[in-house]
N, C-alpha and C positions, 0 to 999 in steps of 0.2 A: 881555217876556223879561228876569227880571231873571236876574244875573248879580254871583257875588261874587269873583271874578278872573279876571285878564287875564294869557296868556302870549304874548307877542308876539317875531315875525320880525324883524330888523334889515333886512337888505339886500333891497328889493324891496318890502316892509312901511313903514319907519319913515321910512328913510332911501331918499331916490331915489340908490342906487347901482348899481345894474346895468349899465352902461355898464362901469364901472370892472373888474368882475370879469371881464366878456367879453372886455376888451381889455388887463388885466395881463401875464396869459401871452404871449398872443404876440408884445406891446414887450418881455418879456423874453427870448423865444425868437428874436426881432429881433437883441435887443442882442448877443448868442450867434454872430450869422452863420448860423442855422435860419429855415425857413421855416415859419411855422406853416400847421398846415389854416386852412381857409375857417370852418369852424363849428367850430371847438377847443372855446369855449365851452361848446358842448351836451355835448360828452365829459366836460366837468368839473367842471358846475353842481351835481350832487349828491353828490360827493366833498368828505370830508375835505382841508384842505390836505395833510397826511401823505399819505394818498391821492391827493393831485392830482399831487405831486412825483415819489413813484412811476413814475405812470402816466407824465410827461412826460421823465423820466428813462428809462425804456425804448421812450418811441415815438419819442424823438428823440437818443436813444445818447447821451446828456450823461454827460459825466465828472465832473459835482458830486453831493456827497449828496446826501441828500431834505434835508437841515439848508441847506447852500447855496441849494437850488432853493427852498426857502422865501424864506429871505432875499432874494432876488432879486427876488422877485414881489411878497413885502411893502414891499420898497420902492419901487417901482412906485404900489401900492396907497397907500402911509403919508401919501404929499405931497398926495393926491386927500382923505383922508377928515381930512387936518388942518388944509386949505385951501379945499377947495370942496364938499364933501359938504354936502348941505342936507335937510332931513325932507321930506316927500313933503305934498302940498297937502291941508291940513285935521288933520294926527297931532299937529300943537301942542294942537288943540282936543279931540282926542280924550283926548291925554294930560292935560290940564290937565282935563278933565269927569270921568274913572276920580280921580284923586287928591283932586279937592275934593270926592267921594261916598266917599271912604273905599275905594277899590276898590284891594287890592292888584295891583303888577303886577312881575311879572319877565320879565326876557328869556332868549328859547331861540333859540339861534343855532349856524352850522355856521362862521361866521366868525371873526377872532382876535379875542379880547377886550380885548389891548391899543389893536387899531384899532378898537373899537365904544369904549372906554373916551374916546381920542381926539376922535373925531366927538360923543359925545354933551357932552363937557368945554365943547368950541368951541360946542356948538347950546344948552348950559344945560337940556339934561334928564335929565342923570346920579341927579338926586334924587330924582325919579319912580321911581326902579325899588327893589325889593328887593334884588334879584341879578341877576347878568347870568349866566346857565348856560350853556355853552359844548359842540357834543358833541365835542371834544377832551378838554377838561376829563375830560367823565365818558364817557370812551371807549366813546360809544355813534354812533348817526347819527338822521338822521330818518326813515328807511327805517323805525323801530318808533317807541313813541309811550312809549319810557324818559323821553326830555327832556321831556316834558310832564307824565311823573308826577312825576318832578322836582319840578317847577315847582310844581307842586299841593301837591307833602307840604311846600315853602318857604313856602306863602303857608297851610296850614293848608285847605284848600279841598279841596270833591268835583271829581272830572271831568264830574260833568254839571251845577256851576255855575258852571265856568270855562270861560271863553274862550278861544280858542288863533286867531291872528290870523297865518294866512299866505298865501304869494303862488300856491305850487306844488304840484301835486297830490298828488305823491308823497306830501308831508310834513301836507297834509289829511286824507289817506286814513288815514295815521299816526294822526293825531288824532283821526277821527273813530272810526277799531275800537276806539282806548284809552278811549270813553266821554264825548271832550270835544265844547262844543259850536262848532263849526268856522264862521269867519268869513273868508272868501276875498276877498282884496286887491288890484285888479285892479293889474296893474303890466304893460308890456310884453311882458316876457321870457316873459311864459307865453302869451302871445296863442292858441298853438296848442291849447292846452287848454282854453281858456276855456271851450266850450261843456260839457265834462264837471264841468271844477269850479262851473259856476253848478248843474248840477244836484244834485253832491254835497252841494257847504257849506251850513249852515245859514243862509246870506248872506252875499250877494255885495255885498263897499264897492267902489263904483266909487270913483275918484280925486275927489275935491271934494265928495264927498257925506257928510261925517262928519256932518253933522245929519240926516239921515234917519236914520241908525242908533242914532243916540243917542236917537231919538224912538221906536227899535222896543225896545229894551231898557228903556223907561222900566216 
């Protein structure tokens, strides 16, 4: 299966950060004197932060903007992905085999691009990418598979010779009606999907196994 780019997920994907987004909001809805729900996270994981702020501003009657409630959470976030954020087992090798093959790659993310800019500075793979596409940036989400044609008209590429490298279904399923050829990431957070997204993606990377895949696209 060859392949001549690669659109790839940050958070869940690249970066073993998951932890971090499940438990920002509610140390900051903590710090507040609010008690968060028990699975906040699940309310949020596929929102915008614009949209997270929103939502956390009227489920829990906060008196800050959505500009504040950002700020709050990103800094929360900011200390995590500038100090201990590390790339997920085997994506150094993945990324360093797409770049020494000529394989462009951008990134498609629902996260802020100052904290992806951050984490990839400290981890040394900022120069691997083309662009970092944000759907803030181009006010879309991954509920549709805009960021991924994105990604495609940046790198000069069809959608059925790019790859689109994520962790959750929603944003598969995205990918997979917009033509692209979808590579499902296993990461934690999705654990309860898994068995649907093994059957959707075109394959499924388990955690440590970037050399099988690399040996199926050859």
């Amino acid at each position: 299966m060859k392949i001549k780019g690669a659109i790839l997920d940050v958070d869940g994907v690249l970066l073993d950060s998951m932890v971090i987004w499940r438990n920002a909001a509610p140390r900051f809805l903590s710090s507040l004197g609010k008690i968060p729900a028990l699975l906040l996270w699940k309310d949020l994981y596929d929102l915008t932060m614009e949209e997270g702020a929103v939502y956390l501003r009227e489920k829990y009657d906060l008196s800050l903007s959505e500009e504040e409630i950002i700020e709050g959470i990103l800094g929360v976030i900011e200390s995590f992905y500038r100090e201990e954020v590390e790339l997920k087992q085997g994506m150094r090798d993945l990324l360093e085999s797409f770049w020494n093959s000529g394989i462009p790659m951008v990134i498609a993310s629902t996260g802020n691009k100052e904290l992806i800019e951050i984490a990839f500075a400290r981890l040394g793979i900022e120069s691997y990418f083309e662009e970092i596409l944000t759907a803030t940036e181009y006010h879309t989400t991954k509920k549709c598979g805009d960021l991924y044609e994105i990604g495609a008209e940046k790198m000069g590429t069809n959608p059925g010779e790019t790859a689109v490298f994520e962790d959750v279904l929603f944003a598969l399923e995205s990918a997979k009606k917009a033509g692209f050829l979808t590579i499902a990431v296993e990461d934690f957070s999705s654990k309860e999907d898994q068995r649907e997204i093994i059957e959707m993606a075109d394959y499924y990377l388990r955690e440590g196994e970037v050399s099988s895949f690399l040996q199926w696209i050859e």
